[in-house]
C-alpha positions in Angstrom: 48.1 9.4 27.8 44.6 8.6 29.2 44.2 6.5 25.8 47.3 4.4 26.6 45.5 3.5 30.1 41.9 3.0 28.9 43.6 0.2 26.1 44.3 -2.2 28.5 41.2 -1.3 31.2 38.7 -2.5 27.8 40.8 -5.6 26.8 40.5 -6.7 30.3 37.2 -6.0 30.5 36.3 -7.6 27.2 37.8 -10.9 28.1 36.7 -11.3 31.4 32.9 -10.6 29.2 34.1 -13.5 26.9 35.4 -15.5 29.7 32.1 -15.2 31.7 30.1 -16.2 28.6 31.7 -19.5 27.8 29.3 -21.9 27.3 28.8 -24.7 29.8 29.5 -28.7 28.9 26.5 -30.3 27.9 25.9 -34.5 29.0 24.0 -37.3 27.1 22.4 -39.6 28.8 21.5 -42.7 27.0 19.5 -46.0 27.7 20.2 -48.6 25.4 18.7 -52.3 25.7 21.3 -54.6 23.7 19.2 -57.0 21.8 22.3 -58.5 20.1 25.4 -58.2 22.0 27.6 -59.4 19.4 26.2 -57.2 16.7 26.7 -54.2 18.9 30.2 -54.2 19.8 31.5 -55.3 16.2 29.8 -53.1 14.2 27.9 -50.7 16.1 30.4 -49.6 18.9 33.6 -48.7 17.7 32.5 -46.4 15.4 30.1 -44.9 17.7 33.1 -44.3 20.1 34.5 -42.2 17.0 31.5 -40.4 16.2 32.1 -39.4 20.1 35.2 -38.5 19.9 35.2 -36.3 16.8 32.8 -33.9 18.5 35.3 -33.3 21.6 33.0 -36.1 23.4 34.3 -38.4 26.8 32.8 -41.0 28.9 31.6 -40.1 32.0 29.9 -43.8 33.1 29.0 -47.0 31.3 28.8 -50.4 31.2 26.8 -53.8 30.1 24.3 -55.2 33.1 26.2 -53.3 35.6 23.5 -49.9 36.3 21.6 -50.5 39.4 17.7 -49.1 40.0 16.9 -47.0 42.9 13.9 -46.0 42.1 10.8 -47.3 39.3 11.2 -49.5 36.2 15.1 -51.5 36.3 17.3 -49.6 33.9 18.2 -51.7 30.3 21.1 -53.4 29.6 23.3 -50.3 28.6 23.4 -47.3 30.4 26.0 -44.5 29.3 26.4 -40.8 29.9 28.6 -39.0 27.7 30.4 -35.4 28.5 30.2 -32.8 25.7 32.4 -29.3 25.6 28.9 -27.7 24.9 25.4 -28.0 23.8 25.9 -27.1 20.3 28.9 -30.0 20.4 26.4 -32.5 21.4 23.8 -31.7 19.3 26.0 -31.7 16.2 27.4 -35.2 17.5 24.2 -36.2 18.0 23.1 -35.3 13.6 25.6 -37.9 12.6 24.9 -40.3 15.6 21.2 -40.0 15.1 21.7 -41.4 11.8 24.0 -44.3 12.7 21.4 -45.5 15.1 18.7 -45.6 12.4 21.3 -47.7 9.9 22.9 -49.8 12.1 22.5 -49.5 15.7 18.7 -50.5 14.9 19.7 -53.9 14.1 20.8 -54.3 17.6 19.4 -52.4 20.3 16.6 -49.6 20.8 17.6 -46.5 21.6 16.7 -43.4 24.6 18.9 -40.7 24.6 19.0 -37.6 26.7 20.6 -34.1 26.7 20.9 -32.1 29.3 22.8 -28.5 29.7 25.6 -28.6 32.3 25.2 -26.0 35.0 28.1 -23.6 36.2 29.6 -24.6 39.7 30.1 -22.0 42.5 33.4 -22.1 43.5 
């Protein structure tokens, strides 16, 4: 009888552990100066936007010439932040992406990218 009880007491247990160890999204944050509009969007971009989307990857914010400075040196052409389900997501995103950039995205633009670790939010 006390067996019976103490089955469900641990599964409970065990996934609120799992459930309070998820891992939290991870963002990209990317500065990209566009020497060669063109270029970009027809042979850079699209695939880019499927690299993103094959590692669970959305946009959060971008746009051409539209990012504003508040503060220091006026942002490039491209600014983007990107929304990954987790760091390791990102990062393995970012292994095929990294490589893209070098091959073709070179031709067209330079390249700062950023990840940062998403923090939990009190409820």
């Amino acid at each position: 009888m006390n067996v019976a009880i103490t089955i469900p007491i641990i599964t409970i247990l065990s996934t609120t552990a799992l459930y309070a160890q998820s891992k939290p999204p991870a963002y990209l944050f990317a500065e990209i100066t566009v020497t060669d509009g063109y270029g970009y969007t027809r042979d850079f971009l699209p695939k880019s936007q499927a690299n993103i989307k094959e590692y669970g990857g959305k946009y959060l914010a971008g746009s051409f010439n539209d990012a504003i400075s508040l503060k220091g040196y006026p942002p490039p052409n491209r600014v983007v932040i990107l929304e990954f389900p987790d760091m390791d997501a990102l990062k393995a995103f970012y292994l095929k992406q990294d490589k893209f950039e070098d091959e073709v995205g070179s031709k067209y633009a330079s390249f700062r990218v950023i990840a940062i670790e998403g923090v939990e939010q009190k409820k």
